[in-house]
N, C-alpha and C positions, 0 to 999 in steps of 0.2 A: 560909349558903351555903359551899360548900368553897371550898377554892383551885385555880384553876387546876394541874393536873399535863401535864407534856409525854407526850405520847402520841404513839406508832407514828407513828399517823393525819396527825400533823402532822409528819413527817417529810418533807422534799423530797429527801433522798439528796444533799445539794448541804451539804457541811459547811457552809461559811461562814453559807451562809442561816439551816440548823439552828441553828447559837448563836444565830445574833443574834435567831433567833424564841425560845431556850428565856432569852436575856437579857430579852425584853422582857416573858413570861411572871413571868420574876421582880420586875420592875417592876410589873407589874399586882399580884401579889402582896401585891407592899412597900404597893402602894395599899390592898388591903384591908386587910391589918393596921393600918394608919394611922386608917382608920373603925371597927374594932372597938376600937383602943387613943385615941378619941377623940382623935384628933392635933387639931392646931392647922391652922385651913382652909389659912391658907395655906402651911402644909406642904406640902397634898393638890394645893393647887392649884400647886404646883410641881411636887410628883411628876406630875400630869398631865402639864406644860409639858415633864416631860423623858420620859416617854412620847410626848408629841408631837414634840419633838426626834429623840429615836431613831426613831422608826420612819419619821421624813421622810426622814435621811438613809440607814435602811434600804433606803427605796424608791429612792432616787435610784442607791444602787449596784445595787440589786437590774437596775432598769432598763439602767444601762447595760449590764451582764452580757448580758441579753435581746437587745437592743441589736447587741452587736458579733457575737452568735451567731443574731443572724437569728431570734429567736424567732416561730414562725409567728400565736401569737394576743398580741403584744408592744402593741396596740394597744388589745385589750381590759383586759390585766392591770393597762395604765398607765391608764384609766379606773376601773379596780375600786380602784387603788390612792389616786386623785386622791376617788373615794367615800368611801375609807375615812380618810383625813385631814381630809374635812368630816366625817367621823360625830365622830372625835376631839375636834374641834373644838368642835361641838354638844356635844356631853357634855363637856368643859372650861367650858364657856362657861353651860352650865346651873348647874353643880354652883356654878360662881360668883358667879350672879343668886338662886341658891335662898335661902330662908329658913330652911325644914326640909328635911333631906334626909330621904328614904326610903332608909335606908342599903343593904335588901336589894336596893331597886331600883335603885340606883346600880350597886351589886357586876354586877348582871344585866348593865347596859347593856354595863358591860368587858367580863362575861365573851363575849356574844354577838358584841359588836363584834371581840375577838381570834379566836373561832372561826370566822366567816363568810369571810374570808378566807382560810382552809385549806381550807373546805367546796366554793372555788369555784376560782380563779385556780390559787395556788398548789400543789395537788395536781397539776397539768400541766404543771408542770418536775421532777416525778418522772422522769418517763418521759426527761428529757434532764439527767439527773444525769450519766450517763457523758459527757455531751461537754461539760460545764463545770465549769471550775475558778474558785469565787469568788476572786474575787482579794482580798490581802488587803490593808487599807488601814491607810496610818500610825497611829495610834494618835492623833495631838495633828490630821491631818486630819477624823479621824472625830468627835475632842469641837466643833475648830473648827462641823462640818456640824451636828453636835446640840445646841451652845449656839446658833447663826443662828437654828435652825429654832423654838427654845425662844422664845426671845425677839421672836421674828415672832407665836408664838403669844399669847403675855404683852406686846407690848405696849412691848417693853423696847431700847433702844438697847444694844447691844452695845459 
């Protein structure tokens, strides 16, 4: 299976969103080469754990952004987004109870899981790119939101 490449298509026209979806891309990435390079699980299962990190705390600014700009379907995107951290979840939480993985099947579940979320929600803050500016956030804020959300994932006292 290939690697995910960032494409047009998943562009939101909202810089700050753009990285942190072409970061989290590179994280899925970093996943796949970890199961072709036979990594060690619990590598993987961390690299999950900080894909689950990031992109909770993705969502959380994501939303307030939506949020203070009155996004009109801001109800639905925060439901597709609360879907899409149980899918993470499931697939963390399988890959961990597995015995054998089906490595292609695994790669698949990422790759579809990172796509469907641009096929739906987010392609419709295209259209309100010009009236928001992601705000940017502390740097030692954003690891504090994505180690919480890791370790909520894993189990792990912080």
């Amino acid at each position: 299976m290939s690697l995910i490449e960032w494409r047009e298509e998943f562009c939101t026209g909202v810089a700050g969103v753009d990285y942190e979806h072409q970061e989290l891309i590179k994280q899925i990435n970093a996943i796949y080469a970890m199961i072709d390079d036979k990594s060690d699980r619990e590598n993987i299962i961390d690299a999950l754990g900080d894909i689950y990190g990031s992109i909770s705390a993705h969502f959380a600014l994501e939303e307030q952004m939506m949020e203070r700009h009155k996004y009109d379907h801001f109800k639905e995107h925060q439901a597709d987004h609360e879907r899409l951290l149980d899918d993470i979840q499931d697939i963390s939480e399988a890959y961990e109870k597995s015995t054998e993985l089906d490595d292609d099947r695994f790669k698949q579940q990422l790759n579809d899981w990172f796509k469907i979320h641009f096929a739906t929600h987010d392609s419709r803050l295209h259209a309100l790119a010009h009236l928001i500016n992601h705000e940017v956030v502390c740097e030692s804020t954003m690891k504090t939101m994505i180690q919480d959300a890791k370790n909520a994932l894993l189990g792990r006292r912080s």
